[in-house]
C-alpha positions in Angstrom: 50.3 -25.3 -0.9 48.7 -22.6 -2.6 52.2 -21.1 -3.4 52.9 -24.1 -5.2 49.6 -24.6 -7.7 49.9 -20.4 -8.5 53.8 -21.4 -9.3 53.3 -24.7 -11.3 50.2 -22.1 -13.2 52.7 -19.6 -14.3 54.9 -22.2 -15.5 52.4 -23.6 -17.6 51.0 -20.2 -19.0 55.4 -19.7 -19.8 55.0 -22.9 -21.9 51.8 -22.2 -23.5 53.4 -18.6 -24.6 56.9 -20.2 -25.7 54.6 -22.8 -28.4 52.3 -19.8 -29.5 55.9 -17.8 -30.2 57.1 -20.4 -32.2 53.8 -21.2 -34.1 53.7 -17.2 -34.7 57.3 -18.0 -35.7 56.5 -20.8 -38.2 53.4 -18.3 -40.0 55.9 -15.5 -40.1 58.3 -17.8 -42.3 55.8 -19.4 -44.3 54.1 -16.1 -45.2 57.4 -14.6 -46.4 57.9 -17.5 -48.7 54.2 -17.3 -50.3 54.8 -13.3 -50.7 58.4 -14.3 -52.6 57.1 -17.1 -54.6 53.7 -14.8 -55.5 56.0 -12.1 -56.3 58.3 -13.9 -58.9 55.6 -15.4 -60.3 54.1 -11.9 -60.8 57.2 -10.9 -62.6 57.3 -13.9 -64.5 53.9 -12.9 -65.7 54.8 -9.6 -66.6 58.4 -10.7 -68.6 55.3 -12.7 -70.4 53.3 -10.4 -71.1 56.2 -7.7 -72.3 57.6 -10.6 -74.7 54.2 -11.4 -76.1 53.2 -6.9 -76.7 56.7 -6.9 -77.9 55.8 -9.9 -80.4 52.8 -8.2 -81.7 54.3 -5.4 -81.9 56.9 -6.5 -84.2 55.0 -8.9 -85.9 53.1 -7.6 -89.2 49.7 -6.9 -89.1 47.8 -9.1 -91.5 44.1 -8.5 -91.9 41.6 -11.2 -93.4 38.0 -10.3 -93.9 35.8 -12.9 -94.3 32.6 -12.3 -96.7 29.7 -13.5 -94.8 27.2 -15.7 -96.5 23.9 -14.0 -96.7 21.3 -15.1 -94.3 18.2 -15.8 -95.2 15.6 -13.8 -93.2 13.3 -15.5 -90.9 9.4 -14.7 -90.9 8.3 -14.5 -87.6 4.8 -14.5 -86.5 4.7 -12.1 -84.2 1.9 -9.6 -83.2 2.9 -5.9 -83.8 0.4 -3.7 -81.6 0.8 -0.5 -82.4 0.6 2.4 -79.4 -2.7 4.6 -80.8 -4.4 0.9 -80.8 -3.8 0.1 -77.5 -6.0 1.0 -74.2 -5.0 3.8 -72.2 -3.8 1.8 -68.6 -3.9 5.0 -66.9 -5.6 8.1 -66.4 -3.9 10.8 -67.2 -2.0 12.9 -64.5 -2.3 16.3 -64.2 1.3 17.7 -62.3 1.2 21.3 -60.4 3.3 24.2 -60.7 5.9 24.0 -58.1 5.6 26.9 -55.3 7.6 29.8 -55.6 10.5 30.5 -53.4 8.9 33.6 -51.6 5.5 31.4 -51.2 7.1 28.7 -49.3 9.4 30.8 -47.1 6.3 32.4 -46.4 4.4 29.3 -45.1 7.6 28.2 -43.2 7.9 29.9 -39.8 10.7 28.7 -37.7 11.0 25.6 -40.0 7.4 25.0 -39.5 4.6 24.8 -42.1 1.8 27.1 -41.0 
């Protein structure tokens, strides 16, 4: 009896790899006709764009300037503060000379600060 489930098992798993196959199958065709259809449309695009540099190209170059209008200038009111009449925010900072090279090699022994 045993025999018999472990046989109808295999079977099954047989048919479950045989529909995964052809499903794999069915991708494999359908991706190879997106990548051809993406890829004559990307030449397409370039014929396009080649036609169109090719058109400028060849086309003469005609320049218009426009004269602007003048515009007239806004008056804002807006608070100018200038630097010498503001606060100081922070104290100053005084910065220390780095260390020599011999100095800190010196302090280092074995990688550690002494």
């Amino acid at each position: 009896m045993a025999e018999f489930v472990l046989v109808i098992f295999g079977f099954i798993l047989l048919w479950r790899q045989r529909n995964i196959r052809q499903e794999f199958a069915e991708l494999e065709k359908r991706n190879a006709a997106r990548t051809d259809a993406l890829r004559r449309e990307l030449q397409e695009l370039r014929h396009k764009i080649v036609g169109a540099a090719a058109g400028l190209v060849a086309a003469p170059s005609v320049v218009t300037t426009l004269r602007a209008s003048p515009v007239p200038e806004l008056h804002h009111r807006a608070a100018v503060h200038l630097v010498d009449d503001m606060a100081s925010a922070a104290r100053p900072v005084t910065i220390l000379p780095a260390p020599s090279a011999p100095e800190a090699q010196a302090r280092k022994i074995g990688g550690i600060d002494t």
